[in-house]
Structures are given as structure tokens and as C-alpha cells.
N, C-alpha and C positions, 0 to 999 in steps of 0.2 A: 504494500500500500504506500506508506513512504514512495517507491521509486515513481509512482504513478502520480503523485505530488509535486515534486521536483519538479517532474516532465514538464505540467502543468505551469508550474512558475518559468520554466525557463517559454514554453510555446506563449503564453499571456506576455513576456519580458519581450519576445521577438517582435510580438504583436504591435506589441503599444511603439516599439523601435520602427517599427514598417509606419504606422499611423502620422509620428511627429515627422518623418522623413520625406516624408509623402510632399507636402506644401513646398519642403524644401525646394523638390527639383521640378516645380511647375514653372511654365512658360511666362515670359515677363513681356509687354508691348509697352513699347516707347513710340511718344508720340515728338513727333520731330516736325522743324519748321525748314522748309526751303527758304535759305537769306535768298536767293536767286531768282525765284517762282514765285516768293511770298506764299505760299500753299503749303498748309500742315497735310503730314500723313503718317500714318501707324506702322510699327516693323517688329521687327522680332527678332533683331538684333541692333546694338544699342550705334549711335550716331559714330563713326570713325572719321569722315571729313567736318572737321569742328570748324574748319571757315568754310563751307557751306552750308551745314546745318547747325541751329539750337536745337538741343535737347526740351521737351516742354515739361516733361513728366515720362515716370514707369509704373507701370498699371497692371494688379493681376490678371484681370481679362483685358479681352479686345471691348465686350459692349463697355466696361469701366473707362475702357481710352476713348471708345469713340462717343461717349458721354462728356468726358472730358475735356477733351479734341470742341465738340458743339458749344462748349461756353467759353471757349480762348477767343480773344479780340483779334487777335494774328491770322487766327485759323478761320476767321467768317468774311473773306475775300472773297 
């Protein structure tokens, strides 16, 4: 009985490990502004040409950016 306990704490210990880990490695969208287009747009990796683009924000979802994205003064061109 004990070993069948153990078991238990270690499968419930892996559990709760897989649960917190889980958010960790979810997908991030960044909502970017063209200095060049003047036109905001949403990506899924983060800005690398910094004199072409502002960064405006990083958002767990896409509707979160594209929520976000709809109230930027920059982005309503």
C-alpha cells in the first residue's frame, strides 16, 4: 500500500509540474507599428528591425492584440 502512495505523490507532483509549465510555453503576439506604412500589425515573433518598427505591446492571445491593436491612436490610420 505505501508503494501505491508514493506512486500517487510522485504522478499528482508531475501533474501539477505539466499544469504550471503549460502557460509557460504558450505563444506570445506582438503588436508592432510600421514607422514607414504608419500601419500597426500583429506577429508572433517579436520586432528585430527597431528602426523600422515600434514594439506597441505583447499579448497572450491574438483577439487580446487585436483588441489592443483597435484602441492604439497609431494603429486607427
Amino acid at each position: 500500500m505505501t508503494k501505491l502512495h508514493s506512486a500517487t505523490k510522485y504522478l499528482l507532483a508531475a501533474a501539477l509540474i505539466g499544469v504550471f509549465a503549460a502557460p509557460a510555453s504558450a505563444a506570445s503576439y506582438y503588436v508592432m507599428f510600421n514607422k514607414q506604412t504608419k500601419t500597426c500589425s500583429i506577429s508572433t515573433t517579436a520586432p528585430s528591425e527597431t528602426e523600422k518598427f515600434s514594439m506597441m505591446g505583447i499579448y497572450g492571445s491574438e483577439a487580446n492584440a487585436k483588441m489592443a491593436m483597435s484602441g492604439m491612436t497609431q494603429c486607427k490610420g
